[in-house]
N, C-alpha and C positions, 0 to 999 in steps of 0.2 A: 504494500500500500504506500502510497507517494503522497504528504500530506507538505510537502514544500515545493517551492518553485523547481520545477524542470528547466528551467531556461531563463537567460538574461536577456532574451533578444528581444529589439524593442518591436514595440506595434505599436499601430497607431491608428487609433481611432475614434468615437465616442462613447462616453456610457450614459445610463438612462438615469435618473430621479427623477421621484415625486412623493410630496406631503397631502397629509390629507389630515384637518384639527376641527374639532368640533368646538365651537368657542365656548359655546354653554358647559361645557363638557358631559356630553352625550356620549355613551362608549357607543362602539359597533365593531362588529368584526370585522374578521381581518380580506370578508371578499373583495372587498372594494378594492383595495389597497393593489388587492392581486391582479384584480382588473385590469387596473391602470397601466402599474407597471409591463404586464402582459402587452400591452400595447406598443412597447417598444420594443421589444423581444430583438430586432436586427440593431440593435444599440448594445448588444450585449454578443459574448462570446461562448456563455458556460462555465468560463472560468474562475464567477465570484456573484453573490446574489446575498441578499440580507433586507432584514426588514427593523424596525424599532418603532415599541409598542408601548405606549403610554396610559395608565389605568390599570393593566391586565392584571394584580394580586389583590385588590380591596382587602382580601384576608387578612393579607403581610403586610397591609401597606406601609409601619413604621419600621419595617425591618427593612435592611441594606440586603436586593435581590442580587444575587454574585451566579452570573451563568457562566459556565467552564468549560473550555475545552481543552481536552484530554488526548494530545496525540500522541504521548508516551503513556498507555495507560497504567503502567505500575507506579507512576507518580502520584495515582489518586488517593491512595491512603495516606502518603505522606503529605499533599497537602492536606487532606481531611485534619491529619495533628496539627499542623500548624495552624489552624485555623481554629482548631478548640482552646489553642492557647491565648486566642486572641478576642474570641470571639463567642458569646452562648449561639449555637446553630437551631435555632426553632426549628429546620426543615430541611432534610435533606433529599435527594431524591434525584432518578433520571429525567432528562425531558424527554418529554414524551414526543414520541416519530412514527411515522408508518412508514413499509419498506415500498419503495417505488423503483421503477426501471430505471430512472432518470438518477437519481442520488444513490451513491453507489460507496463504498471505502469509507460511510464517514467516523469519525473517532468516537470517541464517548465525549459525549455530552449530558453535563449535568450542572445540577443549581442546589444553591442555598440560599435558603433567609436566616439573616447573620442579625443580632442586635452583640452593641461593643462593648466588650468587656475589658479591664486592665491595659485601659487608655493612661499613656504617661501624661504628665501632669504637664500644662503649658502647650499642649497641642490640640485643636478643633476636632471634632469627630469627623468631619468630613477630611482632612488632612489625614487622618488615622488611616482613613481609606483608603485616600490614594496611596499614602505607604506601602499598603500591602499590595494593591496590585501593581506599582510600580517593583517591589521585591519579589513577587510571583513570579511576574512575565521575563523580569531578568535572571532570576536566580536558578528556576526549576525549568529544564531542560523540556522541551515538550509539553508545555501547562499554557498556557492563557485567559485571562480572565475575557469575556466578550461582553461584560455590563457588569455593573456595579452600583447601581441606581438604587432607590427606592420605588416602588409598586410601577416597574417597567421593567422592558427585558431589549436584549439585543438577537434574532436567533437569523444567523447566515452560514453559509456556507459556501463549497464548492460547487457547481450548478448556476442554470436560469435562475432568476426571483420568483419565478411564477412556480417552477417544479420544486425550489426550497420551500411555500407557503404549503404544498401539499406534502412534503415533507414533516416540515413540523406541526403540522395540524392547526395553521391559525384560523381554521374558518373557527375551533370553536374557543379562540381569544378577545375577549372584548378591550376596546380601547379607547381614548379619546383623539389621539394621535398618530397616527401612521407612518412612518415613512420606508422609503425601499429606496433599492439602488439595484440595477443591473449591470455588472461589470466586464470594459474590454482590457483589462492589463495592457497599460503603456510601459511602466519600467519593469516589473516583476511577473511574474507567470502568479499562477493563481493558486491558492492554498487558503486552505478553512481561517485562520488566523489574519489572513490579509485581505479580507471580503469585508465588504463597507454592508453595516455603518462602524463606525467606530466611537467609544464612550467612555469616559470617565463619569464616576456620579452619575448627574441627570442629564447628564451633556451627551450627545448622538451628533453624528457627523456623515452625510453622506455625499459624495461630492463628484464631479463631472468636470476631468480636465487634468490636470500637472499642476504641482507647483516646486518652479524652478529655484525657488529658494529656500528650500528646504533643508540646506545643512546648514546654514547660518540660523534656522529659526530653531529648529535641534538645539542646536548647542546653546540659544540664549534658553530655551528651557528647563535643560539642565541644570543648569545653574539657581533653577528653581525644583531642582527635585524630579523632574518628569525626566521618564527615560524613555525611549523609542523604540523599540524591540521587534516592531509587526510587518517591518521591512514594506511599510506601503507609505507616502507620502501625508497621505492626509489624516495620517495619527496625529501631524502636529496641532491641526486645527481644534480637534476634543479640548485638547490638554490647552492651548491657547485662550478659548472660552474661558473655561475651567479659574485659569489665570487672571484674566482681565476682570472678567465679573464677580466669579468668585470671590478669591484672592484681594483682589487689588479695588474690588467694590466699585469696577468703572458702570455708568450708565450703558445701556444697546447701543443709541447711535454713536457712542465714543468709541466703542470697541471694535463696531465695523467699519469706524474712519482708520480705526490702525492697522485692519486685515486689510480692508482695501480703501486706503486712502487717497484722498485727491492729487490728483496732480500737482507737481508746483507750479504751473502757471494758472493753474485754476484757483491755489491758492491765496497767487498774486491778485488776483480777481477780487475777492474777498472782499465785506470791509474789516476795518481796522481790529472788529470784536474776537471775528471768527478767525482771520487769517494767524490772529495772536493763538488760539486754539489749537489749531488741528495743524498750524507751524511744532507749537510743546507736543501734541500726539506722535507726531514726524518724528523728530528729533528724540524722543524720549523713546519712544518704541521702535525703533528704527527696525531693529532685529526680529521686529515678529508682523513686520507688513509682506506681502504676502504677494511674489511675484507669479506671471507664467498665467495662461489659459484655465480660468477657473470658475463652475458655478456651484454653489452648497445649496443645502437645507441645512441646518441646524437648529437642535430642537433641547429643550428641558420640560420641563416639569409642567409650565406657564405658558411655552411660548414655540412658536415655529417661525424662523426666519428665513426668508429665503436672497442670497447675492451671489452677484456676479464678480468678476476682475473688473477693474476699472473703464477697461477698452471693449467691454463684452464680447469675450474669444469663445464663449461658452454660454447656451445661450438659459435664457429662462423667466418663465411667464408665471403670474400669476390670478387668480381666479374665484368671486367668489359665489355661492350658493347659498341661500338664508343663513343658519348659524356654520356654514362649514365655508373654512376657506382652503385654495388648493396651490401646490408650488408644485411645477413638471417642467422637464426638459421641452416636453412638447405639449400645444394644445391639444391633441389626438387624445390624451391618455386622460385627461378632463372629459374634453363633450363624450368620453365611453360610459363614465358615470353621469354629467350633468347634461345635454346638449343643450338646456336654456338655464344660460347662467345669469346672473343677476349682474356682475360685472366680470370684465377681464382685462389685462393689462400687462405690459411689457415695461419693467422699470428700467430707468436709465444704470449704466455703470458701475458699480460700488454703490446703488443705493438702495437697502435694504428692505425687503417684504415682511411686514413683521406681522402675525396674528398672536393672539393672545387671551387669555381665559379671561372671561366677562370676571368671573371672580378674583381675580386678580386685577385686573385695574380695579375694582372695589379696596381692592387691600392699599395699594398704590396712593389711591385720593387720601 
C-alpha cells in the first residue's frame, strides 16, 4: 500500500472548491455539498478529495474532536498513551466507512473527543492543542492528526470528493457548514495526509492554486510554534489564520489585507488613514503575505470566507440563497443546488466573501 507521494513531477492544472453555510445555523447533510463539488469532477484528478463539517457532534460539542490518520498502524496505541497523559478521552472509536470500488488502501482512521487535562500552567487550552498536534504530526512517524476542532470534523482522502463523501458516509452527517475540495496535485502527488482541507482548531483551509511563497511563510511560523509536516503548501494558510486571529487577536479584514494584501501602488492611492494601515500590515507581516495563483475558502466555527490573490489567477464567485450563502470555483456547482438565486457575485482581488452566523454578529454588537 503506497500512502505517500509517488512522484515529484509537477502538473498543472486546477482544482475545485466550494462552501456551502447556513447563517441561521441550520444543519443538513452532507448531499448537497457532494453535489456541488461533483460538478466539477474534471477539476480534479483522484488524487486528493476532502470535505469539512461544521455542527456534526452536538453530543461532544465541548470536547476537542481529534480525527487521525493512521498510516503506520502500530502507532495507534502509542499515540492512544500519549494522549491519556494529556488528555481525559470521553470517546474513542473508528470512523465509520463503507467499502466502495472507488476508495481502495485507505489506512485507519479514527477519532477522539478529548477534554484537557494536566494543562501547564501559563498556557491557553487552545495553545495546548496545537502543541500536541504540532508534536504528533512531527514526532510519530506515520500518524496525522486531520482536525482538531470542537463539534466539527475534517474527513478526506485519496480519491474524487464525490466517491470520498460515499466513503465516509456523510449523507448521514448533519452540518451547518460544508466545505470540499477536489484535488489536481501541482507540487506533490497525492497521499491521505496531503488532501485538503487542512485544520488547526476550528480553522479548515481548502484552496485552489500554489502558493509561491511558501518557504519564507514556513519559516516565519515557526518561529511561532507551527510546524509543517503535510508536504502540501496550503498547510501554511490553517496555521496562518490560527495566528492572526487567534493569537494575535487581528480583526477578518486585517488578516486578509496580510494574506492578500494591496498593492503598493494601490496603497499609494489610499488616503492618508488607511495607507498608514495596511502600509504597518505590509511591513509588519511581511513574511506571511501570500504570493503565486490562489483562491481559498476558509472556514471556523462562525464564519466562511471566501478570496482570491490579488490579481485573480484563481478564480471564485460567490452566491446567495435565503439563509445559505455559497463560495465555488465555478457557478455550475451552485445553480446544481440553487438555479434561482437570490444574488451572485464575483469579488474583486484580495477582497474577501465573508458569511457569518446571525448569532454571532449578535455576540459581536
Amino acid at each position: 500500500m503506497a500512502f505517500f507521494p509517488r512522484s515529484t513531477e509537477k502538473q498543472l492544472d486546477g482544482c475545485a472548491v466550494v462552501g456551502i453555510m447556513d447563517t441561521s445555523a441550520k444543519r443538513f447533510n452532507g448531499d448537497d455539498i457532494t453535489k456541488a463539488i461533483a460538478v466539477m469532477r474534471d477539476r480534479s484528478n483522484g488524487l486528493g478529495g476532502g470535505f469539512a463539517a461544521y455542527g456534526i457532534y452536538p453530543q461532544h460539542a465541548d470536547l476537542y474532536a481529534f480525527h487521525m490518520i493512521y498510516l503506520n498502524t502500530d502507532k495507534r496505541y502509542d499515540v492512544e498513551e500519549y494522549l491519556k497523559k494529556k488528555f481525559y478521552i470521553a470517546s474513542s472509536e473508528k470512523i465509520p466507512t463503507r467499502k466502495t470500488k472507488q476508495i481502495v488502501d485507505s489506512p485507519i482512521l479514527w477519532r477522539y473527543f478529548l477534554a484537557v487535562e494536566n494543562k501547564p500552567a501559563g498556557i491557553t487550552e487552545e495553545d495546548y492543542i496545537v502543541e500536541t498536534v504540532m508534536e504528533i504530526n512531527d514526532k510519530l512517524e506515520g500518524v496525522f492528526v486531520a482536525s482538531s476542532g470542537k463539534n466539527m470534523g475534517v474527513f478526506k482522502g485519496v480519491g474524487y470528493p464525490e466517491d470520498l463523501s460515499v466513503f465516509y458516509k456523510l449523507e448521514e452527517y448533519e452540518a451547518y457548514i460544508w466545505t470540499s475540495h477536489g484535488r489536481f496535485p501541482t507540487n506533490t502527488g497525492g497521499w491521505w495526509g496531503g488532501a485538503h482541507p487542512f485544520n488547526i482548531l476550528d480553522w479548515s483551509v481548502v484552496h485552489n492554486g500554489e502558493i509561491s511563497s511558501y518557504g519564507i511563510n514556513q519559516r516565519y511560523l515557526e518561529a511561532y510554534g507551527y510546524k509543517c509536516t503535510l508536504m502540501t503548501d496550503t498547510e501554511v494558510v490553517a496555521y496562518t489564520m490560527d495566528l492572526l486571529m487567534r493569537k494575535h487577536q487581528m480583526p477578518l479584514e486585517a488578516a486578509c489585507a496580510v494574506i492578500a494584501a494591496p498593492l503598493w501602488e494601490q496603497i499609494d492611492r489610499m488616503d492618508e488613514k488607511e495607507k498608514d494601515l495596511y502600509t504597518k500590515l505590509r511591513q509588519t507581516y511581511a513574511s506571511l503575505l501570500l504570493n503565486g495563483p490562489f483562491s481559498f475558502i476558509i472556514t471556523n466555527k462562525d464564519q466562511m470566507i471566501g478570496i482570491t490573490d490579488r490579481i485573480r489567477l484563481r478564480p471564485v464567485i460567490g452566491a446567495r440563497k435565503g439563509n445559505r450563502t455559497f463560495i465555488s470555483t465555478e457557478e455550475a456547482a451552485v445553480r446544481e443546488l440553487e438555479p434561482d438565486l437570490d444574488e451572485i457575485w464575483i469579488p474583486r482581488g484580495g477582497e474577501p466573501i465573508v458569511a457569518q452566523l446571525k448569532s454571532a454578529r449578535r455576540r459581536a454588537i
